[in-house]
N, C-alpha and C positions, 0 to 999 in steps of 0.2 A: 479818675484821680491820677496826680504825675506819679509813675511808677518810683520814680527817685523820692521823693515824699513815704511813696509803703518803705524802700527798701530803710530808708531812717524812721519811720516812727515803729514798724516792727518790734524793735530791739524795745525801746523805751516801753509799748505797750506789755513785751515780753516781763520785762521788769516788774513792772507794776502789779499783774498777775504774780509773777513769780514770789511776791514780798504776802499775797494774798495764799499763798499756800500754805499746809500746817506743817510746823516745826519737827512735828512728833514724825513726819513721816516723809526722810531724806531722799528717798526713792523715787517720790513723786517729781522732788524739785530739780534732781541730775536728767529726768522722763523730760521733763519740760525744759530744760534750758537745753535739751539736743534735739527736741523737734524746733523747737522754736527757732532756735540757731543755725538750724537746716534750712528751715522756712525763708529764715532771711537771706540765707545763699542763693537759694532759687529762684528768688524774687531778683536779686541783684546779677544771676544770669540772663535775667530777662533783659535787663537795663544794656548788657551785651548784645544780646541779639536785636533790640531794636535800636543800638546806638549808627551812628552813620561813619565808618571807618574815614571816608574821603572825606569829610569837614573838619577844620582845626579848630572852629570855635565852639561855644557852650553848648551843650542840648541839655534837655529835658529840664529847663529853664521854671522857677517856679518864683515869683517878687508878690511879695503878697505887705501891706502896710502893718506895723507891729508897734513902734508907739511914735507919737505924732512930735511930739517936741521933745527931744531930740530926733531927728527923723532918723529912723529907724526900721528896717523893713525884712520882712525871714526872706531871703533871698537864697534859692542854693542851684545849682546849677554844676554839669560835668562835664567833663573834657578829655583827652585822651590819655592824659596822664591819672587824674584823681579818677577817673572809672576803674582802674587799673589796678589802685589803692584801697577802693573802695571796696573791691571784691578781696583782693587779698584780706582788709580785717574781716569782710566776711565767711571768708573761709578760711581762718584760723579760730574762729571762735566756736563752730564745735566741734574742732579738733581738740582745742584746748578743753573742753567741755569733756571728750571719751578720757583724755591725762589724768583727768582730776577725778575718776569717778570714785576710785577705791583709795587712792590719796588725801582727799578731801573728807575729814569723820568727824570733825569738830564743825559747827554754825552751819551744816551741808547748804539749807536754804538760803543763808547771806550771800555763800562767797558765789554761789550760781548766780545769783539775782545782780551782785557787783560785776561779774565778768558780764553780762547782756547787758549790762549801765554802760560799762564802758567801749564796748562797743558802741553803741549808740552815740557816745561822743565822741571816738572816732572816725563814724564816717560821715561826723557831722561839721567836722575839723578840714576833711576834704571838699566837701561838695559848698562850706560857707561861702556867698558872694558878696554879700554885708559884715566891712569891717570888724563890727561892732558882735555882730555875730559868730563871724568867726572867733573873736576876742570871748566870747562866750565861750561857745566850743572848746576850743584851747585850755582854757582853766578848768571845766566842764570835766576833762577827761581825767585831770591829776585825780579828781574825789576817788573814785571807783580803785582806781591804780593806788593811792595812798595806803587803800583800808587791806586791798590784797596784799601791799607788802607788811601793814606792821599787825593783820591780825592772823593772817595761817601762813607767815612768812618764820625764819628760822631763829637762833638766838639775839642776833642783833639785831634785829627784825624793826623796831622803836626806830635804831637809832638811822639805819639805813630812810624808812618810809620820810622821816620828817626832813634827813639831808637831801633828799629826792626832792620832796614838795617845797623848800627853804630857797632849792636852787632856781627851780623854775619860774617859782612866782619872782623869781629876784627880774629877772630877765620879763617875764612877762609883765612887769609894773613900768619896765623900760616901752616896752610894746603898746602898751594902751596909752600911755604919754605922748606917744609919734602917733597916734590915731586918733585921740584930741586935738591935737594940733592940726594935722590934715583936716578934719573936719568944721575947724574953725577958720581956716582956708576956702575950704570947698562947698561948707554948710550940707554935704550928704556922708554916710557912711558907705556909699555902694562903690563898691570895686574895678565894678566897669564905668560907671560916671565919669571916678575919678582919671583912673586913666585916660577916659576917650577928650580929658579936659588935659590935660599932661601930653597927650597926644597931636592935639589940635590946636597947643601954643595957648589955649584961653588959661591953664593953669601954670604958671612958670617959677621954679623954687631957686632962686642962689646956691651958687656950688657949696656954700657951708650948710644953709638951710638942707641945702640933697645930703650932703653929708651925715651931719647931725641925726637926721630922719633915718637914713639909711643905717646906721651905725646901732641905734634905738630897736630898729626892725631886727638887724643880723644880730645879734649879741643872743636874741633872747631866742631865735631860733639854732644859732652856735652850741647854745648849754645846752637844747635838746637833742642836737646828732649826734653825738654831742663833738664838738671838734678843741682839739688839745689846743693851750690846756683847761679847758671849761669841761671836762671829762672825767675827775674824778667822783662824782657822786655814783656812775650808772656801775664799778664794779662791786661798792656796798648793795648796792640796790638790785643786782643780777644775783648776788651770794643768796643772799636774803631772804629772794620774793621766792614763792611757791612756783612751779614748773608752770602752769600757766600762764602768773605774773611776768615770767620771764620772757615766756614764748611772744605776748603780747607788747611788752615793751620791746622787745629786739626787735622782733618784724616790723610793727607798726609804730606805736609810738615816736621811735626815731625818723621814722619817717615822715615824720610833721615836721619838724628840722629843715629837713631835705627839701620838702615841699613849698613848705614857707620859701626858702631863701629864691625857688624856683619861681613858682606865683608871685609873691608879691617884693622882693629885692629888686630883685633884675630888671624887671617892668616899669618900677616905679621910681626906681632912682638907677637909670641905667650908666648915666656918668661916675656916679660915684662906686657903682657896682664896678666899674673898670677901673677906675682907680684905685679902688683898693684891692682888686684882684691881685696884684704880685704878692703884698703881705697875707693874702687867706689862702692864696695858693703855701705857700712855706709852709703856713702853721698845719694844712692840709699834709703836706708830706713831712712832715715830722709827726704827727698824729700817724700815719704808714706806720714810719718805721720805729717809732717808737710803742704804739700798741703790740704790735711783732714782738717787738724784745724783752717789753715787758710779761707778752702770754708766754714767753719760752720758758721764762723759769718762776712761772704759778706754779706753787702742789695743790693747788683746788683747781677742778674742771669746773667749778660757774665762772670764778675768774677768767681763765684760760679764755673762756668762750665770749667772756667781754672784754676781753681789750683785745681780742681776734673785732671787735665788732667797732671800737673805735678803729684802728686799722684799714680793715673794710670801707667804712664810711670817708674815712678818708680821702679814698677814692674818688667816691660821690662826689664830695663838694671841689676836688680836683677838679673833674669832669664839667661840673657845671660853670666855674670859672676858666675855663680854656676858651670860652667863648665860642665854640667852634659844633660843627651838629654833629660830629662825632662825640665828640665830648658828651655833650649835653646827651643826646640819645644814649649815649654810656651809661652817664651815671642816672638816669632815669629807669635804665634794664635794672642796675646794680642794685639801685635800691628794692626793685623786687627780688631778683634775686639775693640778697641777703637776708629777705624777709622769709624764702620759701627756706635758703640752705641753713641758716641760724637758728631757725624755730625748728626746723627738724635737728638740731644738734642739742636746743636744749631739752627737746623733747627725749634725748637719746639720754642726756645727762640726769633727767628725771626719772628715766626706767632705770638705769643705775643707783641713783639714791630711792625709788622706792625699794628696790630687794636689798642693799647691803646696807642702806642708811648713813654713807658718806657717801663724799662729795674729796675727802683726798686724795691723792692718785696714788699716793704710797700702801694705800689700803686695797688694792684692785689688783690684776696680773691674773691672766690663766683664764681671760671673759672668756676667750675664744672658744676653749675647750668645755666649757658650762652650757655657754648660750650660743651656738654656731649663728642664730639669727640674727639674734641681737648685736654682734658682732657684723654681721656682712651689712647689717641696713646703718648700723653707726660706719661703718669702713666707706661706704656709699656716700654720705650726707660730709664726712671731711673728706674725700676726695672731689665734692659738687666746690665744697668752700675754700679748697686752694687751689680754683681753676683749672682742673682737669680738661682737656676736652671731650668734646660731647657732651657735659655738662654745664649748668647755667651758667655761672658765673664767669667762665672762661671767656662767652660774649663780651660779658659786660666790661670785663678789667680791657679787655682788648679793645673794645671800640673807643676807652679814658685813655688809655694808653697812648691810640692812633689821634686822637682828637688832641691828646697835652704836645705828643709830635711837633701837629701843627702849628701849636702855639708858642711853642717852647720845649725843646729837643733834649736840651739838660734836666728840664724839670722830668721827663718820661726816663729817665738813667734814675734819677733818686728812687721814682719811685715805683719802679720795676726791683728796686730792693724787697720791697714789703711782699712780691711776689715768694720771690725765693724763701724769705722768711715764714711767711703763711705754711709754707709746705714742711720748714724744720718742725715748726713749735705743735702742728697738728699732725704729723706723721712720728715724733717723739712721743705722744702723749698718748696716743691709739697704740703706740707698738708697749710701753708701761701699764697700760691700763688692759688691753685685749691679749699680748702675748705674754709669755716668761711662764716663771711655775705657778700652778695652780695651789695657794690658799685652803684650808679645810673653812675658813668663812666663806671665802668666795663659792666654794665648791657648795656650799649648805643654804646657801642664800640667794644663788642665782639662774631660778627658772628661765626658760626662754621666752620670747613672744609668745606673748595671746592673742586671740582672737581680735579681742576690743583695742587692743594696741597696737596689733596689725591697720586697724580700720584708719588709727590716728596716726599711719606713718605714711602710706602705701598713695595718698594723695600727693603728700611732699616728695618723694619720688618719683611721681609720675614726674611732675611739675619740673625736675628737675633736668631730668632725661628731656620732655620737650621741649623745654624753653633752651637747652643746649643747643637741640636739633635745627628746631623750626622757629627760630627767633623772629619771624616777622610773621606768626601769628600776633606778635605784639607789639613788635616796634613800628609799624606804619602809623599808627592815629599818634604815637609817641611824637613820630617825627615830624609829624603837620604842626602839633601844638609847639615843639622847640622851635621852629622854623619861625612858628610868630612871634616867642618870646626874643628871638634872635635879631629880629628884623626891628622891634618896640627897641630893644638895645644899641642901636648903631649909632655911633659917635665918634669921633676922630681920633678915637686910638688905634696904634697900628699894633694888632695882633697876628702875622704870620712867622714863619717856621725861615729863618735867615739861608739866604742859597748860599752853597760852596764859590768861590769865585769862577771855577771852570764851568758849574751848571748856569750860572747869572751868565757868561757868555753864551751859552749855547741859548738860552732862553732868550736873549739880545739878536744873535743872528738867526731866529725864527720867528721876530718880529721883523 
């Protein structure tokens, strides 16, 4: 059997059992969704060890017929990016799984059994190569995500889940309208068909028809990175959702955003993806620096931590619109690394509202002197998140940064802002919440790490520390795949970094 096939139907078998357990006994079903969840990681190392670093195209390829009229087919298939993705949800989900063990006391067996659902639909959202399927996928995942925020999610818990789900589907009914339409163009939903017909001149769209499509595609992927201003659902929804819920929409979730616009924007309507890159770039660096300013002066650390995360993203879809393999390879690290440094932050926000049971930063002060641990591995995870070096993210901003350079020398000054700001707004917030005087609450309520929350931190640190170090354990198969999406993109816009007049001569007399 294709191993990519175990590492998705896993989760979903996981589920199924899981719903098959007894109510009466919550034990069982937290036992079973951390082997299981484990199972699926291990499996999906596999998918690493046998994938083929030196190839930019699909492996472990699976096209199998699913219904006949409309043609339709479970197509999935990975590449150097979505393998990447792929393991990341699978190695957050039973981290997320140790978060919730003693957290989780109401429906114990539902919210296990939704967190393996929704896995299942997201790393079924990566590896889809059938439009139509992916378009499954994609909606597939809001279910699970919905029920985690409005049923063990916090007071406004209703209103948050339904603004979440209201935004999405807005954007994705734009999405499955441009996949109709393709397909009544093209008469297949398969992803490589269609491009290698887009490729090959047999399928050719008008600049408004590219347009139009293109615009259909980006919007409903925009609400999910979400990119400003299509941004305000995710900090109701960050406040909201249970520590898991969070961890799993920061890291992954928006990562389909990111992905989308990557897979299938750029590749398929590459004209219009450059044309409209100067406006997605702006609204990208105003998403910077206004995420920034607006986490500076949160008094909630879920907030704080999401609109640190539209910010962040930012980034991303900078990176990817510089057209450049810096860029692009940028914001492909980025997106993992925000997924490892953001889940370990709200994982750190979660052990703080389990023991003191807020979430305001005015109710905290004196962590330090309580929880010395809890304190150095949160102190760790915001200095991974505002680019420290030797740590992840430092890569990542850096190589968006070198790649916007090239494309545009002004645009890398904006937003080298959000840099500087990242470091105020979470170096303000650690020093209110971990220093000053210690509280007789805080002092009564705030034991250090345990064991079991050791186990759920100690990976995302690793992760941290070596993707800072050894970045091209991951960026080589990275850079095969943007290499292609770069080359499917080429069209007669001129994208480079304007010479000084005195370097344009020096460059003149060495030709």
């Amino acid at each position: 059997m294709n191993l990519l096939t175990v590492v998705l139907a896993l989760p979903l078998a996981s589920f199924l059992i899981a719903l098959l357990l007894p109510r009466s006994s919550p034990q069982a079903s937290r036992m079973w969704a951390l082997v299981s969840s484990v199972a699926t990681f291990a499996a999906s190392l596999g998918l690493l060890a046998w994938f083929d670093r030196g190839f930019a195209g699909e492996q472990f390829l699976l096209d199998v017929p699913w219904v006949t009229s409309p043609n339709i087919h479970f197509a999935i298939s990975a590449n150097g990016i979505s393998l990447w993705l792929v393991i990341l949800s699978t190695l957050l989900t039973p981290l997320c799984v140790l978060i919730s063990w003693n957290s989780i006391q109401a429906r114990v067996k539902e919210f296990f059994a939704f967190l393996l659902l929704l896995e299942f639909g997201l790393v079924g959202v990566f590896i889809a190569q059938d439009l139509f399927l992916f378009f499954v996928f994609w909606e597939f995942s809001l279910v699970p995500m919905y029920f985690l925020i409005g049923i063990w999610g916090h007071e406004r818990r209703i209103y948050a889940a339904v603004k979440f789900f209201l935004y999405t589907m807005a954007g994705s009914m734009l999405m499955l309208t441009a996949i109709i339409y393709l397909y009544n163009r093209t008469g297949t939903f398969s992803y490589p068909a269609i491009l290698d017909m887009l490729l090959s001149g047999q399928l050719r769209l008008a600049p408004v028809e590219q347009m139009l499509l293109f615009l259909a595609f980006f919007v409903a992927f925009a609400i999910k990175v979400p990119l400003f201003p299509l941004h305000t659902w995710l900090p109701d929804a960050h406040v909201e959702a249970p520590t898991a819920g969070s961890v799993m929409l920061a890291s992954v979730m928006l990562k389909m955003g990111c992905y989308g616009i990557l897979h299938f924007c750029l590749p398929l309507f590459p004209a219009a993806s450059r044309t409209c890159a100067p406006w997605i770039v702006v609204l990208a660096i105003i998403g910077i620096i206004y995420g920034a300013l607006v986490a500076m002066v949160q008094p909630n650390m879920k907030k704080l931590v999401a609109y640190s995360s539209v910010s962040h993203l930012g980034f991303v879809v900078l990176g990817i619109f510089t057209f450049t393999q810096m860029g692009l390879d940028g914001a492909v690290y980025q997106m993992l690394n925000h997924g490892i440094s953001t889940g370990a932050l709200f994982i750190g926000v979660g052990l703080l509202y389990d023991r003191r049971h807020s979430l305001e930063i005015k109710d905290y002060g004196g962590v330090a002197t309580a929880a010395p641990w809890l304190s150095t591995m949160f102190m760790i995870t915001m200095l991974a998140s505002i680019g420290l070096p030797v740590l992840n993210n430092f890569v990542g901003e850096f190589l968006v940064l070198q790649g916007t350079a090239v494309a545009n020398y002004t645009w890398t000054v904006y937003a080298s802002i959000g840099v500087i700001l990242s470091a105020c707004y979470m170096l303000w917030m650690y020093q209110r919440v971990f220093f000053g005087e210690l509280g007789p609450e805080v002092r009564s309520h705030m034991p250090d790490m345990k064991l079991r929350e050791w186990a759920a931190v100690v990976p995302l640190i690793v992760m941290m520390f070596w993707m800072g170090v050894y970045s091209q354990s991951f960026l080589p198969p990275v850079g095969k795949v943007n290499a292609r999406v770069l080359g499917q993109t080429q069209v007669n816009v001129p994208f480079r970094v304007e010479l000084a007049p005195v370097k344009r001569a020096e460059v003149a007399r060495a030709r």
